[in-house]
C-alpha positions in Angstrom: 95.5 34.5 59.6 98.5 34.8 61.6 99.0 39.3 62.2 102.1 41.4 61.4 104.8 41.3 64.0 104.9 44.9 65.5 107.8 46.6 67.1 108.2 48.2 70.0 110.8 51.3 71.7 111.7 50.4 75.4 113.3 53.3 76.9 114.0 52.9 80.0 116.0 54.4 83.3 119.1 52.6 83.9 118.8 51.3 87.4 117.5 48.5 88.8 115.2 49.0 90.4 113.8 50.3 87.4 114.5 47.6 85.0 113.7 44.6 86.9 110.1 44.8 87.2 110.0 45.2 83.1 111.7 41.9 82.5 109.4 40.0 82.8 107.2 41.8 80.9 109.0 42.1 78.2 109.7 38.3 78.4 105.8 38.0 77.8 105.8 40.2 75.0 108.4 38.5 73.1 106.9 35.8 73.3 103.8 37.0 72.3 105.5 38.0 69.4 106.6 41.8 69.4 109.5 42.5 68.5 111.3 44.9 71.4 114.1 47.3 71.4 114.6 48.0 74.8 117.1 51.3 75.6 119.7 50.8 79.1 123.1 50.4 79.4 125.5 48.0 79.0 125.5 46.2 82.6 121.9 45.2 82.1 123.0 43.9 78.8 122.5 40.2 79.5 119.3 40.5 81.4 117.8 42.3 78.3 118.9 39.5 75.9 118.2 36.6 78.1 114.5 37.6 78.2 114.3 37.6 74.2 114.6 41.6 73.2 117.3 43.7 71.6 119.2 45.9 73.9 120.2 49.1 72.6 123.0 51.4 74.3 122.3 54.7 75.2 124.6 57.4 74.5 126.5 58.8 77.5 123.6 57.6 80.1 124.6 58.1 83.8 124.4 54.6 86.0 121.7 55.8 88.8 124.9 54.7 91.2 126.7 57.9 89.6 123.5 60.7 90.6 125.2 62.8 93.8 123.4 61.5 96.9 121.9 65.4 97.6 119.9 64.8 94.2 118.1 61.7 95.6 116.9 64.0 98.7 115.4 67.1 96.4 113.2 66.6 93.8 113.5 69.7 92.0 117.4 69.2 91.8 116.3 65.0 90.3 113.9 66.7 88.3 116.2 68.8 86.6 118.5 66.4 85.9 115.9 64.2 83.8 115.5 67.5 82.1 118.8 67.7 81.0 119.5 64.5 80.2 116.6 64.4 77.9 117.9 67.4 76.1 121.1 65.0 75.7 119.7 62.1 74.3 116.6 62.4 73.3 117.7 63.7 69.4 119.9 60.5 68.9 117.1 58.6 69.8 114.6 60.6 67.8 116.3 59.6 64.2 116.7 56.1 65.5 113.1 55.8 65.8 112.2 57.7 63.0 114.7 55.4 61.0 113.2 52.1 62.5 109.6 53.0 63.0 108.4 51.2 65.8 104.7 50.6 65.9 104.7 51.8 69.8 106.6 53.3 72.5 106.9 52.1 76.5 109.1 54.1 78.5 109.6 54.0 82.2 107.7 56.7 84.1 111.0 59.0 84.5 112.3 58.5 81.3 111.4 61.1 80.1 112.4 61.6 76.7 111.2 58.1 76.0 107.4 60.0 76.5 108.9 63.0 74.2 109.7 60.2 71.2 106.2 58.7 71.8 104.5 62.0 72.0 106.5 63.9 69.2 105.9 60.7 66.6 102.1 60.5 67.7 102.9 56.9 69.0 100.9 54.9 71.3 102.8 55.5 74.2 102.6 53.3 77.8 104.1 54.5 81.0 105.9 51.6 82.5 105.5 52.8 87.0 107.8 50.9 89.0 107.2 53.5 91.8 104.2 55.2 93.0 101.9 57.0 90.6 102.5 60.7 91.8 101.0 64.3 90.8 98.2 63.3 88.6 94.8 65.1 88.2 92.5 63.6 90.8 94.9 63.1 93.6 95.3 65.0 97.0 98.6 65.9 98.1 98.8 66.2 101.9 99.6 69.3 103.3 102.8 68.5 105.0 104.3 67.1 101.5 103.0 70.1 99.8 105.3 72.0 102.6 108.0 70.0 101.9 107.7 70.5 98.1 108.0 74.3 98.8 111.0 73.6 101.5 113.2 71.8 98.4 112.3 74.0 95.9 113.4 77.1 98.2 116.8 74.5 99.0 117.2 74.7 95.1 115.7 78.2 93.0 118.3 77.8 90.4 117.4 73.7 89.6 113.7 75.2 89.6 114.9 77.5 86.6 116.5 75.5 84.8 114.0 72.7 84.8 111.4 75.2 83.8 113.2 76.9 80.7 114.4 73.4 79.9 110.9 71.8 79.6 109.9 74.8 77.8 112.9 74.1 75.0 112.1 70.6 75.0 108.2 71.7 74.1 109.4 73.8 71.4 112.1 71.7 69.6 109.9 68.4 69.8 106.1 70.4 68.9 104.7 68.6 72.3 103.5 70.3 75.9 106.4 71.5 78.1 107.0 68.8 80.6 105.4 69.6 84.0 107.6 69.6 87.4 105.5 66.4 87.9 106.3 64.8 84.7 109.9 64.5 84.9 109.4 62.6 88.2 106.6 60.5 86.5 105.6 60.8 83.3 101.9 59.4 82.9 101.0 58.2 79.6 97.1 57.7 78.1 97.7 54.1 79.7 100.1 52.7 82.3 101.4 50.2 83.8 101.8 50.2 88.0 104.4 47.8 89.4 102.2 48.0 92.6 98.7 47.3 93.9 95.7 50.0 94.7 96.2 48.8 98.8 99.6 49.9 98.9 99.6 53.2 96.4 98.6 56.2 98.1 95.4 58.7 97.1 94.4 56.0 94.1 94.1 58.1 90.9 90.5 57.4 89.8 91.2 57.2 86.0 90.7 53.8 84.2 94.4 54.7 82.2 96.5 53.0 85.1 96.3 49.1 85.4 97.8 48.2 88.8 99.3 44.6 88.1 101.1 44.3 91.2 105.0 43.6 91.0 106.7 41.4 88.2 109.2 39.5 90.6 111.5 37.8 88.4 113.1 34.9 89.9 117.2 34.5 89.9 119.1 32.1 88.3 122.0 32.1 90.8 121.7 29.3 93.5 121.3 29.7 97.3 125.0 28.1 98.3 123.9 28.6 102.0 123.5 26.6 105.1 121.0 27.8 107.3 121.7 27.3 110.5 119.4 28.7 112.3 115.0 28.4 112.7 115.2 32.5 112.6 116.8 34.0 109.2 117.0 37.8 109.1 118.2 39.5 105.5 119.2 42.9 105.8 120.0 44.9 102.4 120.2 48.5 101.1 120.0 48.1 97.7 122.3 48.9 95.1 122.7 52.4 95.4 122.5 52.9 99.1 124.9 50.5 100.0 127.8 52.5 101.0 126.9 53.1 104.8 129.0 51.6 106.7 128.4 53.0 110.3 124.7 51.4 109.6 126.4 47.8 108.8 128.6 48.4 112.0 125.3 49.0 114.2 123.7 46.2 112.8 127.3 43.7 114.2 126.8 45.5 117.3 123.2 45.0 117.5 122.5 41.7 116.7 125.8 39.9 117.4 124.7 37.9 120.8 121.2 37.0 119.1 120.2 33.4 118.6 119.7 34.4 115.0 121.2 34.0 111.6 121.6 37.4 109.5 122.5 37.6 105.7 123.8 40.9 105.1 124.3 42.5 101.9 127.3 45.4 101.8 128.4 45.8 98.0 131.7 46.7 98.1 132.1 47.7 101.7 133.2 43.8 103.5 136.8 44.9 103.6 135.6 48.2 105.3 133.6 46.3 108.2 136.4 44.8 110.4 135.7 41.9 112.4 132.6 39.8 111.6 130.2 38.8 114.3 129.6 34.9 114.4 126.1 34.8 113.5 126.2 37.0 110.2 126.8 36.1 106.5 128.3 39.0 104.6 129.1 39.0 101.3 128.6 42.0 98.3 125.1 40.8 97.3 122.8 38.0 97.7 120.1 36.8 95.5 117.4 38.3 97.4 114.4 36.5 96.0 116.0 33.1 96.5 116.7 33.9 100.3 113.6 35.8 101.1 111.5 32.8 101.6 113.9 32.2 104.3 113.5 35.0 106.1 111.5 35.6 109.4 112.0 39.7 108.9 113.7 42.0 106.2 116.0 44.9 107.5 115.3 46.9 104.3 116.0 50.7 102.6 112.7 50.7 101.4 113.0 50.4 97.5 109.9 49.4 95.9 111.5 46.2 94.4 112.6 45.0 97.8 109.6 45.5 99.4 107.4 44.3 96.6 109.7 40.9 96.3 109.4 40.4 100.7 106.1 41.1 101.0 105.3 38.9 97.9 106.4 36.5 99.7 105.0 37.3 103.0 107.8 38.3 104.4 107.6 41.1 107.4 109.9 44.4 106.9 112.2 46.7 109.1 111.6 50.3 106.8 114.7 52.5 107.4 114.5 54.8 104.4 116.8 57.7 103.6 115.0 59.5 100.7 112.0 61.5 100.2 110.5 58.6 98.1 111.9 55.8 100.5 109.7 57.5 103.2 106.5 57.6 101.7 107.1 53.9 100.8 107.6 53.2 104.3 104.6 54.8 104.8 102.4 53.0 102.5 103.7 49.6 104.0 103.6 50.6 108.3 100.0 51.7 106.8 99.3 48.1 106.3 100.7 46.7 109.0 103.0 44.8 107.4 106.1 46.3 108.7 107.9 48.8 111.3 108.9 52.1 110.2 111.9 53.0 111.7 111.3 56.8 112.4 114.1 58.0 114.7 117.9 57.6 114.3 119.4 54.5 113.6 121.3 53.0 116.8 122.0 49.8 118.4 119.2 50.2 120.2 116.7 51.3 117.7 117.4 48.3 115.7 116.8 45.7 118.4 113.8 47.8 119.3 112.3 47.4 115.9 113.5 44.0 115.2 112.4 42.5 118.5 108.8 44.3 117.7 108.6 42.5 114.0 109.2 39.3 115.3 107.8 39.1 118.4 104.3 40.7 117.6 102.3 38.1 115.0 100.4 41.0 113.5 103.4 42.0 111.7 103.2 38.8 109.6 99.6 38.4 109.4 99.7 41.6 107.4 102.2 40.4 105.1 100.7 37.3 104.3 97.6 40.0 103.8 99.1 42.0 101.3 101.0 38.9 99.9 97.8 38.1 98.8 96.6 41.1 97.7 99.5 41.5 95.3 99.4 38.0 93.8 95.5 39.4 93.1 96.8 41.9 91.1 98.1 40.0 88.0 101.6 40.0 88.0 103.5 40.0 84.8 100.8 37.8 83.1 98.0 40.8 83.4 100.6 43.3 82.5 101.3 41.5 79.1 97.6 41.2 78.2 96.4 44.4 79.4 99.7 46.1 77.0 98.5 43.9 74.0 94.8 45.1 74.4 96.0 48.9 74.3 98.0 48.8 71.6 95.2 46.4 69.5 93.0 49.5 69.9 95.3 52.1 69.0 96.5 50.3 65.8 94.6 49.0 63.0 94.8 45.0 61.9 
């Protein structure tokens, strides 16, 4: 006897980095047969549809590309802004759910007012982590990012306030427990779903609620319309809401121009900013990154989380220059392993030969890919993430 179709809320954090390791997740549970609603904006419209759920437009939602720069490098002043923009949206999508009546309720981990639907409406509720899993019981913070906790909250007293009195508002209006300071970074549910594996997340909470499938890398569509010309590829990227540096794309020309190397470098809008192009680089305003990856000897990257996860998937060595708090502790998950080199001093010419030279010259870089290549394929993937949602919700809701 064939069961009821259920429906499903997918709220999640406009951004990439935050969307694509849910795709193809949500591809399996289509085609499991729930029905999904999934909450973005309109640029990740198609993705959404070509993977079989209904996108939904939020109301006024920010792009992640729109969040001032300073906000990505406190996370008391990030923190209040999920606090204020669940304030904003959160009663629209309140009587939508009410209205519709989804059976359960996935949000992203700092989507917050996706957890205060779930939790208001007594949902089962699932934590979708496309990051690390941060300030839950059980884990120990190290005492230098306790220190630096207390340095951005002194950088920021009134975002501390307002984030306070706003989860405290939130708590009363929606009959649920005011949001900590942790929560509106990463919102933990009674079960979630970790885009990464145990090897790589730091101070592994000890709960059986978090199911580490390792990442959902979702392979592109668009073609690789390249000729390599070279037996050493090099891809260097930023992301897609770093991109904007040009003095770092400029050092990278100056650094690697004379190199018997080819280098694919991604610059979003900045190519008519860059001047003259050295001989040996490809520049264009994005590249899709998991078709030329394989490719790829080493990986100059930012350090988002999809990045790495798709290179080192692939066993692919990494260059980690990060610029944000969170950026850094992923570079320090992967140096950890050995699987990359964490560029810790100022960029310059030299400090990029340095630590290129170092990745490709020293085999131990790549032995550790191919390590945790391994150890991530281990983890399930997409596959484990669709069974191990399907099992939770079977628990939590009657036949």
């Amino acid at each position: 006897m064939a069961r009821n179709v259920r429906k499903a809320h997918f709220y999640s954090l406009p951004a990439y980095g935050h969307v694509n390791p849910t795709l193809e997740v949500v591809r399996g549970l289509v085609e499991k047969g729930e029905r999904i609603k999934y909450y973005t904006n309109p640029e990740f419209f198609p993705l959404i549809k070509e993977v079989g759920a209904e996108p939904i437009a939020y109301h006024d939602m920010p792009s992640a590309r729109d969040l001032p720069v300073h906000f990505l490098q406190n996370f008391f002043l990030l923190g209040n802004e999920v606090i204020r923009l669940t304030e904003k949206v959160t009663p629209l999508l309140m009587e939508e759910a009410m209205n519709d009546r989804p059976d359960y309720v996935l949000h992203d981990s700092m989507a917050l007012w996706g957890a205060v639907v779930g939790r208001s409406l007594s949902l089962p509720t699932i934590a979708s982590i496309p990051t690390f899993v941060l300030g839950v019981e059980g884990q120990k913070m190290p005492l230098r990012d306790q220190l630096a906790g207390a340095s951005m909250a002194l950088a920021a007293p009134k975002a501390v306030w307002s984030l306070w009195s706003g989860a405290r508002r939130i708590a009363k209006r929606y009959n649920v427990l005011a949001p900590s300071f942790a929560q509106t970074l990463c919102a933990v549910e009674d079960f979630n779903i970790v885009y990464t594996c145990e090897a790589l997340q730091p101070a592994v909470p000890n709960q059986k609620s978090y199911a580490f499938v390792g990442p959902s890398v979702r392979s592109e569509n668009e073609p690789l319309d390249l000729i390599l010309s070279s037996d050493v590829t090099v891809y260097i990227a930023l992301g897609t809401v770093n991109n904007r540096d040009r003095q770092f794309y400029k050092n990278c020309f100056e650094a690697f121009e004379d190199w018997k190397a080819q280098f694919f470098i991604s610059v979003g809008d900045e190519k008519d900013h860059l001047g003259q192009i050295p001989h040996n680089f490809v520049v264009r305003d994005r590249f899709p990154q998991t078709k030329i990856l394989p490719h790829a000897k080493a990986f100059i990257t930012h350090c988002g989380m999809n990045s790495v996860h798709e290179a080192l998937s692939m066993g692919v060595p990494l260059v980690l220059i990060p610029s944000t708090p969170e950026q850094r502790l992923v570079a320090e998950q992967v140096s950890g392993t050995g699987a990359g080199y964490y560029l810790k001093e100022r960029v310059t010419v030299e400090s990029l030969r340095a630590a290129l030279s170092d990745v490709l010259e020293q085999e131990s870089y790549h032995h550790a890919a191919l390590r945790m290549k391994e150890r991530l394929g281990e983890a399930g993937g997409a596959p484990r993430a669709v069974d191990e949602i399907m099992k939770f919700v079977s628990q939590q809701i009657p036949s």
